[in-house]
N, C-alpha and C positions, 0 to 999 in steps of 0.2 A: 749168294746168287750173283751172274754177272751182270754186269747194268748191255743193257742191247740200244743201240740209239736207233732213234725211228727219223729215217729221212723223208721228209714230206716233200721234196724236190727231187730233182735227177742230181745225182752225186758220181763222181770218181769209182771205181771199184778198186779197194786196195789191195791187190794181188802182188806175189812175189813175181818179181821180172820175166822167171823163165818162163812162165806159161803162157802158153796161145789158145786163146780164148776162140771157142768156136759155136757157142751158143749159150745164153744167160736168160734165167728167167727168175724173176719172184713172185713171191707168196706177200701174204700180208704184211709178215713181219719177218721173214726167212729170203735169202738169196740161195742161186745156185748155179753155177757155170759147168759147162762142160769144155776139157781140154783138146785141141786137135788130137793128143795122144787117147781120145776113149778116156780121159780119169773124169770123177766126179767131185766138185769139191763145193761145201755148204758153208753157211752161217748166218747167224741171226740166234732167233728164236727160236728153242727146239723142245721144247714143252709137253709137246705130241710126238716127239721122235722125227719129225719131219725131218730134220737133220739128216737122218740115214746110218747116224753113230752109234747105233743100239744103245741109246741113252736118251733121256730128257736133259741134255743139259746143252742150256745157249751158248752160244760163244760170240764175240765180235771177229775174230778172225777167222779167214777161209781154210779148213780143213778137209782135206781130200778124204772121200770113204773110202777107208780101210777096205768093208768087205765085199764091196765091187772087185778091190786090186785080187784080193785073196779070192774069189772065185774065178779069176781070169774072164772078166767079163766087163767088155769096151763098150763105152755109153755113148749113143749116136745122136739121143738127144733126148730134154731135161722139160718139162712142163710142173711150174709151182704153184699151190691152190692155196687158199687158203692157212690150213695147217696139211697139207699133206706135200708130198714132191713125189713125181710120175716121171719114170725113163724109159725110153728106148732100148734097145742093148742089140 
């Protein structure tokens, strides 16, 4: 299982350089940005799926969903709950 670190303060978000960040929200234990370009990218805790990866499995680094790209379909914006994550398109 991955270790998920839980930050109890405002922390950095460690993204890869080229993305431009244009709206971020978390969940309890789950983050999730959306890109100027429409992509959706997760990580944390994904237990519930909340992730978006058709999987339960957590990760520490940010992971674009896949099946957003694959259905052509650009995210305008990102609302994170608890264990769930809510878009726009």
């Amino acid at each position: 299982a991955a270790f998920i670190s839980i930050q109890a303060f405002p922390a950095l978000l460690d993204l890869p350089q080229e993305l431009e960040v244009s709206a971020v929200s978390c969940g309890s234990r789950h983050t999730a940005v959306v890109t100027r370009g429409g992509e959706l990218y997760t990580w944390g805790w994904g237990k519930y799926g909340q992730l978006g990866h058709g999987n339960n499995v957590s990760s520490d680094q940010a992971r674009r969903v896949e099946h957003l790209v694959a259905k052509g379909l650009r995210v305008e914006e990102v609302v994170c709950g608890p264990w769930t994550t809510y878009i726009r398109v």
